[in-house]
Biopython code that builds the backbone (N, CA, C, O; Angstrom):
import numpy as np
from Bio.PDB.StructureBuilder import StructureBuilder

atoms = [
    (1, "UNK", "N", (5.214, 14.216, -5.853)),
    (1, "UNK", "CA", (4.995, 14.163, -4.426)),
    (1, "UNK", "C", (5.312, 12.769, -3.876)),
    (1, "UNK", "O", (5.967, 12.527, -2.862)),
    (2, "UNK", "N", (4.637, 11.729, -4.866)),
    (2, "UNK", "CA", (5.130, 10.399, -3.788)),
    (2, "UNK", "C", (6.747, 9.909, -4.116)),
    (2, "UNK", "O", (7.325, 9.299, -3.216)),
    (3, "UNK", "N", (7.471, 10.173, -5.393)),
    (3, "UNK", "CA", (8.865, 9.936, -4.863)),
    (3, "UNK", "C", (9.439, 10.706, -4.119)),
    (3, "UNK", "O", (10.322, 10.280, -3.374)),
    (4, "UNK", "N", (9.073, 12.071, -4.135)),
    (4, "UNK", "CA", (10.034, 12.812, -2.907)),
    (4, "UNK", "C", (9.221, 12.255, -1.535)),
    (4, "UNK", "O", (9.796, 12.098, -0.458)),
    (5, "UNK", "N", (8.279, 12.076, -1.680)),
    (5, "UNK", "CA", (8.186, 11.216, 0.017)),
    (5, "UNK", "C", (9.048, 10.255, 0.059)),
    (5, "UNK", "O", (10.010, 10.469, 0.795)),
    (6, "UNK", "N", (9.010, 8.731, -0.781)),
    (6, "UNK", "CA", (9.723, 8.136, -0.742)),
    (6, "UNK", "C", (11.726, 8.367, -0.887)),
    (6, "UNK", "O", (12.619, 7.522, -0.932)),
    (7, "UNK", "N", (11.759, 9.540, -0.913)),
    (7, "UNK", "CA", (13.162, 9.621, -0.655)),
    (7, "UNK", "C", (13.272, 9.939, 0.142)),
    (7, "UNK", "O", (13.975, 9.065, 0.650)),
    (8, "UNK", "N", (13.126, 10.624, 0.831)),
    (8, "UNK", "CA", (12.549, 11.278, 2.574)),
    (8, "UNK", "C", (12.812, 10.451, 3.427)),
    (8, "UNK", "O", (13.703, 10.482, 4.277)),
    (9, "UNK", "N", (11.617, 9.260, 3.116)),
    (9, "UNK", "CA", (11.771, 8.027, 3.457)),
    (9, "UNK", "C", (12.813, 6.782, 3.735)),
    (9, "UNK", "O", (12.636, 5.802, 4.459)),
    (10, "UNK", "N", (13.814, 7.086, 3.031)),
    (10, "UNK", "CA", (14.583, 6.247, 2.073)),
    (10, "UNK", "C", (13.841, 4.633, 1.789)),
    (10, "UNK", "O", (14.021, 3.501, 2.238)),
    (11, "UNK", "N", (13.087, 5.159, 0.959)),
    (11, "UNK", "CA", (12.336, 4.189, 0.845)),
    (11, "UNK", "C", (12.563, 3.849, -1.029)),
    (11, "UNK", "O", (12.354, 4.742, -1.850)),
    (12, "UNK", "N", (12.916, 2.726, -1.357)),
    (12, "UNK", "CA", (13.287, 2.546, -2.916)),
    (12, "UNK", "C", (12.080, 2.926, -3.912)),
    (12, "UNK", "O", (11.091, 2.197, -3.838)),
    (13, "UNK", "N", (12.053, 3.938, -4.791)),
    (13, "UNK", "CA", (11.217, 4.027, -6.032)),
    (13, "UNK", "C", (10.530, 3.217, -6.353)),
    (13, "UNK", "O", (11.077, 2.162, -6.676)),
    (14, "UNK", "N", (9.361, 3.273, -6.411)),
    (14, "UNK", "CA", (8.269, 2.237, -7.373)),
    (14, "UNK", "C", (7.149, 2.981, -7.006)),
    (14, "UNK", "O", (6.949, 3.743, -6.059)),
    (15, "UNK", "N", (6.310, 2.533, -8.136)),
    (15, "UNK", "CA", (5.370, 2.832, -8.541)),
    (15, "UNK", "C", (4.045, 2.235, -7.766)),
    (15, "UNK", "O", (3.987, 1.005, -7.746)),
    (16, "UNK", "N", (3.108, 2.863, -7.206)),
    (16, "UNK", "CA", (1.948, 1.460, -6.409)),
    (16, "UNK", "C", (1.401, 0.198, -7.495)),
    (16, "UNK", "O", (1.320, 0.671, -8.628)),
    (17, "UNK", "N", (1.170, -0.663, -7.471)),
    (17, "UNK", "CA", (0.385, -1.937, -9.032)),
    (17, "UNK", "C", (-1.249, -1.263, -8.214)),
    (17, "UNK", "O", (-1.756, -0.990, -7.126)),
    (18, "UNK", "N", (-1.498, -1.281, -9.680)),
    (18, "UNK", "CA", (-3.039, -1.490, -9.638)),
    (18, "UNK", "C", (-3.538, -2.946, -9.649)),
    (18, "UNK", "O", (-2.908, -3.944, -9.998)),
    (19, "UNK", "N", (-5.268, -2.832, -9.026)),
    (19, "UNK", "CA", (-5.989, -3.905, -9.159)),
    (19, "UNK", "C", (-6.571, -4.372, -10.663)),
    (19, "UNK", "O", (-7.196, -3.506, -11.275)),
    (20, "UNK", "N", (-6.441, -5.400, -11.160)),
    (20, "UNK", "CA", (-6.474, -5.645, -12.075)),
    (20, "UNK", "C", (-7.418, -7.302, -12.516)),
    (20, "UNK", "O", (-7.040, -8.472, -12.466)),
    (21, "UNK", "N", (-8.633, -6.728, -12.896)),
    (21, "UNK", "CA", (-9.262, -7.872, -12.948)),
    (21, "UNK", "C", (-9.013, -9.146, -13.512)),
    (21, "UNK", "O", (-9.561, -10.167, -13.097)),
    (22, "UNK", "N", (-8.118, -9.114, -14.540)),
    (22, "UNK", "CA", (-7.974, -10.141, -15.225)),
    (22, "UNK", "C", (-6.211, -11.115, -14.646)),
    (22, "UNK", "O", (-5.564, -12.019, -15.175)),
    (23, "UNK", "N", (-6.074, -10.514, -13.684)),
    (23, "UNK", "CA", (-4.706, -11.133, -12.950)),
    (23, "UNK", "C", (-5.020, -11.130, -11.525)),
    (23, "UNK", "O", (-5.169, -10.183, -10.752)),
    (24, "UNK", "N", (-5.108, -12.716, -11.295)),
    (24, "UNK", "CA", (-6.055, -13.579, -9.821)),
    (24, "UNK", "C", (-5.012, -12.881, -8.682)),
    (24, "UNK", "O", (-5.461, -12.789, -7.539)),
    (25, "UNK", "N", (-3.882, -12.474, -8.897)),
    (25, "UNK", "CA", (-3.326, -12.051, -7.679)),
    (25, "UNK", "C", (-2.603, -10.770, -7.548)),
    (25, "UNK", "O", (-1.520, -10.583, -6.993)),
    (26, "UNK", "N", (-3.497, -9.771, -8.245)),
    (26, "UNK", "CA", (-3.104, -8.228, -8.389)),
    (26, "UNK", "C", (-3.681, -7.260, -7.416)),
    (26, "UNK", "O", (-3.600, -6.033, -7.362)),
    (27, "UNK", "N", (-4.421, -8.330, -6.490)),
    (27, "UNK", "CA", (-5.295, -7.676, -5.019)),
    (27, "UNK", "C", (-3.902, -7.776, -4.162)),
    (27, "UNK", "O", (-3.264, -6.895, -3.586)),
    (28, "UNK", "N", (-3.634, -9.426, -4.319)),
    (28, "UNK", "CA", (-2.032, -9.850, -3.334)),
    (28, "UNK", "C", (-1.083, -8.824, -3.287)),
    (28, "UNK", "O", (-0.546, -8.670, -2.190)),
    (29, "UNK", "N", (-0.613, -7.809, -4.532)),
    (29, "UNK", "CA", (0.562, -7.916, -5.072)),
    (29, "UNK", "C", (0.466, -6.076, -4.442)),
    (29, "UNK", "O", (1.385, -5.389, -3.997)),
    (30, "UNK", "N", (-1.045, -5.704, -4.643)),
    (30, "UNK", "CA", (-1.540, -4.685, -4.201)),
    (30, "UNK", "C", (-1.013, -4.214, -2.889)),
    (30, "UNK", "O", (-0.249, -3.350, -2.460)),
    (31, "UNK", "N", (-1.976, -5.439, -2.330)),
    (31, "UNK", "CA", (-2.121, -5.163, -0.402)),
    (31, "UNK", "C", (-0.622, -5.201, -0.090)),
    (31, "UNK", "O", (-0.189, -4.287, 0.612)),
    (32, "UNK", "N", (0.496, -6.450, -0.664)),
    (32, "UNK", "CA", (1.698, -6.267, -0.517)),
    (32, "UNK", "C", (2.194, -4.883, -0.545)),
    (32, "UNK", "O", (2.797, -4.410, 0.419)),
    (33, "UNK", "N", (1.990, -4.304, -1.483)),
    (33, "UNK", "CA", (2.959, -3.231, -1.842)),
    (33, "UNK", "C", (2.215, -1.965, -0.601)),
    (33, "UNK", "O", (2.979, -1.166, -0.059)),
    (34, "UNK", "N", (1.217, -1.951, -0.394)),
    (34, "UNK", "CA", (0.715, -1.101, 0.350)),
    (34, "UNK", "C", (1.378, -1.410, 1.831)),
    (34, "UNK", "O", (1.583, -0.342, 2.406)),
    (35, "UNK", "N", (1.668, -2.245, 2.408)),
    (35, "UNK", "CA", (1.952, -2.787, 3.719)),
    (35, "UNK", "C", (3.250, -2.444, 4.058)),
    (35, "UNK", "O", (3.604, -2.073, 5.177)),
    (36, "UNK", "N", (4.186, -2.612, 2.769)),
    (36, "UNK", "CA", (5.312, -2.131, 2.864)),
    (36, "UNK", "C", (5.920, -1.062, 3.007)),
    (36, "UNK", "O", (6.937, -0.842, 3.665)),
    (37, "UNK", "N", (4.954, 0.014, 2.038)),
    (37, "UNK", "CA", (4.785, 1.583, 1.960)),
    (37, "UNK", "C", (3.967, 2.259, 2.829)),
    (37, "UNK", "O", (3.734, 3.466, 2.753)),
    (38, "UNK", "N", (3.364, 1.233, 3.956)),
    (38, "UNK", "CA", (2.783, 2.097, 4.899)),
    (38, "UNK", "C", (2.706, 3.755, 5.434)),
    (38, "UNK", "O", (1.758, 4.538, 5.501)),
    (39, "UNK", "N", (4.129, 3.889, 5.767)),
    (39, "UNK", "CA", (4.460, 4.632, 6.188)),
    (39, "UNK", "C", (4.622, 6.223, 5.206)),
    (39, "UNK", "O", (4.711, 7.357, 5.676)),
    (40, "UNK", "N", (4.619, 5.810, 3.712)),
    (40, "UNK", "CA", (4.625, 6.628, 2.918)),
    (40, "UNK", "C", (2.950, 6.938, 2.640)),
    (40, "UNK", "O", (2.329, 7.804, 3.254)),
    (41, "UNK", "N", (2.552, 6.341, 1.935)),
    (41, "UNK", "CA", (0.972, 6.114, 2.033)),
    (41, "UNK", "C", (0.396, 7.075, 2.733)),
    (41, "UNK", "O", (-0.186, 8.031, 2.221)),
    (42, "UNK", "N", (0.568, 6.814, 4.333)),
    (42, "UNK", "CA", (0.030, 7.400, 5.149)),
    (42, "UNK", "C", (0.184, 9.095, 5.582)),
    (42, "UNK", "O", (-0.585, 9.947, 6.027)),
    (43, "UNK", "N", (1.841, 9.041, 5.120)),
    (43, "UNK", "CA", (2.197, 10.142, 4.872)),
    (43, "UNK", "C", (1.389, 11.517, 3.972)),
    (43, "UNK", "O", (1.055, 12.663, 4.270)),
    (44, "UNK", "N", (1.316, 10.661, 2.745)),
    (44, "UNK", "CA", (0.617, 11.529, 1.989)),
    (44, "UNK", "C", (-0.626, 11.679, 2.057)),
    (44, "UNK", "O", (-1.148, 12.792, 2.117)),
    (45, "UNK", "N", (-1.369, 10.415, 2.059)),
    (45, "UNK", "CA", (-2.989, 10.854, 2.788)),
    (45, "UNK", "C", (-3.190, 11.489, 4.115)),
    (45, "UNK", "O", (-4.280, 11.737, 4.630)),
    (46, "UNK", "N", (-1.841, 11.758, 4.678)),
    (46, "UNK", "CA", (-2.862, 12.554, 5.871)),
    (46, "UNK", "C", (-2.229, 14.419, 5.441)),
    (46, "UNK", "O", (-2.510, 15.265, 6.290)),
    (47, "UNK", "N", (-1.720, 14.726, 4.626)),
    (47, "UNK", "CA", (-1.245, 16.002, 3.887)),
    (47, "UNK", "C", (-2.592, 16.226, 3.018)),
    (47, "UNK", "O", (-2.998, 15.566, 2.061)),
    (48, "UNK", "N", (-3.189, 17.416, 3.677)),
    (48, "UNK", "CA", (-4.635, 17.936, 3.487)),
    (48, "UNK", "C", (-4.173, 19.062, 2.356)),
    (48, "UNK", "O", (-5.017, 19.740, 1.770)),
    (49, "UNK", "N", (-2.826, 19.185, 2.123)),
    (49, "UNK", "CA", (-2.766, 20.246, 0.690)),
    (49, "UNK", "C", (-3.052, 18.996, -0.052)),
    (49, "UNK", "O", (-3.754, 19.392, -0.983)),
    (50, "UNK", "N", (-2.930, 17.878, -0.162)),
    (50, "UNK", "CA", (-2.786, 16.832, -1.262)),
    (50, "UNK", "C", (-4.147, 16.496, -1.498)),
    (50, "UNK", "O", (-4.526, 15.862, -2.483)),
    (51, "UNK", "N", (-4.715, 16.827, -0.793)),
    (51, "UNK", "CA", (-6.323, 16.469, -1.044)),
    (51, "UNK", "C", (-6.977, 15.260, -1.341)),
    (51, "UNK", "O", (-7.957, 15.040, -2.054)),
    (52, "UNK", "N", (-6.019, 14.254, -0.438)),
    (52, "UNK", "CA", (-6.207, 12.646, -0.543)),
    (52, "UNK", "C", (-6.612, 12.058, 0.830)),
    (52, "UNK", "O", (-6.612, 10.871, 1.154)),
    (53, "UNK", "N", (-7.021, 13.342, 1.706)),
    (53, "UNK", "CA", (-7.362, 12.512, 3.058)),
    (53, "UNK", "C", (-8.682, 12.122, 3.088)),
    (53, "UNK", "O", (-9.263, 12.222, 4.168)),
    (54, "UNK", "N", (-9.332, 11.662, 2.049)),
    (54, "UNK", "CA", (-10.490, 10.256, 1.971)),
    (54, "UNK", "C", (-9.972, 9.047, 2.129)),
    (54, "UNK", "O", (-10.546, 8.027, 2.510)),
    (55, "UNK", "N", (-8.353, 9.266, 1.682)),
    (55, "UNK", "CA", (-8.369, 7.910, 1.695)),
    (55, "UNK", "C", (-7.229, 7.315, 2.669)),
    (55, "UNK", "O", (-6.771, 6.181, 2.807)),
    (56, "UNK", "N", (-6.979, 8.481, 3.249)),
    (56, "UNK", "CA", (-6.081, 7.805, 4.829)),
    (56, "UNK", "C", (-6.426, 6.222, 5.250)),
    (56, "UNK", "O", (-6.676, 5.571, 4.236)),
    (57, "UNK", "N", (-6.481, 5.687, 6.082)),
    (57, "UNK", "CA", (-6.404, 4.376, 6.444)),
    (57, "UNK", "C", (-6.124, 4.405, 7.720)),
    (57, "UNK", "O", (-5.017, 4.828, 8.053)),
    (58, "UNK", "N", (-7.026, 3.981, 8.678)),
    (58, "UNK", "CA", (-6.852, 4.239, 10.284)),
    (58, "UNK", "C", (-5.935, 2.750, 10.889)),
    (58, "UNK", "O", (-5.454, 1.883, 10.159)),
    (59, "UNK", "N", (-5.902, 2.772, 11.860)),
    (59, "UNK", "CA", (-5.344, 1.166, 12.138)),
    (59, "UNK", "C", (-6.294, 0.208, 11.796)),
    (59, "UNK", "O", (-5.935, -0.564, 10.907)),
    (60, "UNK", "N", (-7.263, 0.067, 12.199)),
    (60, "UNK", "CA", (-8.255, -0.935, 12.057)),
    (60, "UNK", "C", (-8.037, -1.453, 10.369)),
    (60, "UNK", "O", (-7.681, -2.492, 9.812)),
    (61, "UNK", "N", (-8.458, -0.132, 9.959)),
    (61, "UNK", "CA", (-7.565, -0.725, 8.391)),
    (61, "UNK", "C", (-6.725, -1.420, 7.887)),
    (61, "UNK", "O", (-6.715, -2.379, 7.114)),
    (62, "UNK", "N", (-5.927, -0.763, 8.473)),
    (62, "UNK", "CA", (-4.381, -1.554, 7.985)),
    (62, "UNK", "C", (-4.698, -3.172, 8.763)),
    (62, "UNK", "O", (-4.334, -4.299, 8.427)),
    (63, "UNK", "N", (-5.164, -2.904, 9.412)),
    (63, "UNK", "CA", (-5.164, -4.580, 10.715)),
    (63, "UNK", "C", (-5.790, -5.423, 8.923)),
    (63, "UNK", "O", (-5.262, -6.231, 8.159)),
    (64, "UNK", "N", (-6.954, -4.769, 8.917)),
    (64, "UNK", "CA", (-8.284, -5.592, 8.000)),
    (64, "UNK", "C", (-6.985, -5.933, 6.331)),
    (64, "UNK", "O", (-6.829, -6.971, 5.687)),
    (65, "UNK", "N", (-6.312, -4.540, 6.162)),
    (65, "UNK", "CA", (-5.435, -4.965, 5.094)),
    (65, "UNK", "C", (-4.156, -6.009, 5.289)),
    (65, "UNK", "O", (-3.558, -6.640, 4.418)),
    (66, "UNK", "N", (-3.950, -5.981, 6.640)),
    (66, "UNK", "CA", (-2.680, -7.262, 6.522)),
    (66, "UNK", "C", (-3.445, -8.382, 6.728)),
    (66, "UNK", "O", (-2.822, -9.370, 6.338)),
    (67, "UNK", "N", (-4.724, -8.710, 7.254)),
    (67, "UNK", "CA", (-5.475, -9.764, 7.250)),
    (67, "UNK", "C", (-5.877, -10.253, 5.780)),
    (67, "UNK", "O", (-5.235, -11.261, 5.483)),
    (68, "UNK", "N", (-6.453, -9.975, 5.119)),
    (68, "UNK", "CA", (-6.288, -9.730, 3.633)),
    (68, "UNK", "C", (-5.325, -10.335, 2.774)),
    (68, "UNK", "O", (-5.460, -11.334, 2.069)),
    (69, "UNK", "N", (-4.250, -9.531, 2.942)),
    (69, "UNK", "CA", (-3.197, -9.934, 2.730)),
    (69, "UNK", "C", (-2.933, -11.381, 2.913)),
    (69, "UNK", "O", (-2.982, -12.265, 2.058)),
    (70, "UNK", "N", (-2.654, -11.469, 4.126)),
    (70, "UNK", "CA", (-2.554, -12.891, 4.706)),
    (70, "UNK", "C", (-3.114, -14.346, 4.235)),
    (70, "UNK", "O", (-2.528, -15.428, 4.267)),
    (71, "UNK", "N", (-4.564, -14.007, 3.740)),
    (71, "UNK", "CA", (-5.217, -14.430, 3.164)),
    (71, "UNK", "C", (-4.822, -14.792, 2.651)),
    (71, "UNK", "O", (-4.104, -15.672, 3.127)),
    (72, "UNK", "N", (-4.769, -14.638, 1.294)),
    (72, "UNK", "CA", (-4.907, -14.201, -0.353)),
    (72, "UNK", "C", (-3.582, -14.377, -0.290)),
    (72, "UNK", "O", (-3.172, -14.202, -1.437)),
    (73, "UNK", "N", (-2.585, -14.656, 0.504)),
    (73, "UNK", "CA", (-1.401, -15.475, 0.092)),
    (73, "UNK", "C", (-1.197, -17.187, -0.157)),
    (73, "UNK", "O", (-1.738, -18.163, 0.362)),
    (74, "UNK", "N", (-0.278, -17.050, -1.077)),
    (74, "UNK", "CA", (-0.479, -18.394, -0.973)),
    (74, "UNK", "C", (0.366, -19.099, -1.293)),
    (74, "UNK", "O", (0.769, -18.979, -2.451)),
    (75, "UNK", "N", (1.069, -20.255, -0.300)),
    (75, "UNK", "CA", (2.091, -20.689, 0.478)),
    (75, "UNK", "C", (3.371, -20.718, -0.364)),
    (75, "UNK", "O", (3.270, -20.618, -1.587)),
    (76, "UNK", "N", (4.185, -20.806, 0.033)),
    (76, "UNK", "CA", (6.064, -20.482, -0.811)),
    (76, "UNK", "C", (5.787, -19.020, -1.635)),
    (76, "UNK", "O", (6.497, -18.933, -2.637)),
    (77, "UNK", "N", (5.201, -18.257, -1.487)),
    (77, "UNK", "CA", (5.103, -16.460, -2.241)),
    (77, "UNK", "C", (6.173, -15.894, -1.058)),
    (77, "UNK", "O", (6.253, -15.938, 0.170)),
    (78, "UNK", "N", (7.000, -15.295, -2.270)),
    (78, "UNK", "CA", (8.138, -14.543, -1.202)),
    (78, "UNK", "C", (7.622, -13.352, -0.059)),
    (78, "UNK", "O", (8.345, -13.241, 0.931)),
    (79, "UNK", "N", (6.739, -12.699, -0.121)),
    (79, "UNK", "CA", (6.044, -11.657, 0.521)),
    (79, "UNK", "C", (5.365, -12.210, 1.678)),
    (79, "UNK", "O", (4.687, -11.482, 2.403)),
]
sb = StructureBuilder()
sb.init_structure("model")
sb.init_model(0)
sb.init_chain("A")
sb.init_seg("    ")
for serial, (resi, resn, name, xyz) in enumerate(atoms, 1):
    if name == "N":
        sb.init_residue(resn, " ", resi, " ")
    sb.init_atom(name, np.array(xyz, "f"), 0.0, 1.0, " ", f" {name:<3s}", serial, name[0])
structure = sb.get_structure()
């Protein structure tokens, strides 16, 4: 389901990174990849056959996730 969204999309293949406790910037690398795939993401959490709309993400969200983001960057990171 999520590469045929992402082809749909034309959006390039990959996989989402997990959070990963023992790597200080796998939240960064996270929220990155989510920000980019917005539009896919959202896609599929709001498809109620997929049975993932707990975890849709309203705007306010996304606002709180590029803030985040923003954060937790840190300065000369290509993203």
């Amino acid at each position: 389901m999520w590469f045929q969204t992402l082809a749909l999309m034309d959006l390039v293949e990959h996989k989402m990174p997990h959070d990963v406790t023992t790597q200080w910037n796998s939240t960064f690398n996270m929220l990155a990849f989510a920000i980019l795939y917005q539009s896919a993401i959202d896609d599929i959490t709001a498809d109620k056959n997929g049975n993932l709309c707990k975890y849709e993400l309203d705007d306010d969200e996304w606002k709180l996730a590029v803030q985040l983001h923003d954060t937790l960057k840190v300065r000369g990171y290509p993203f």
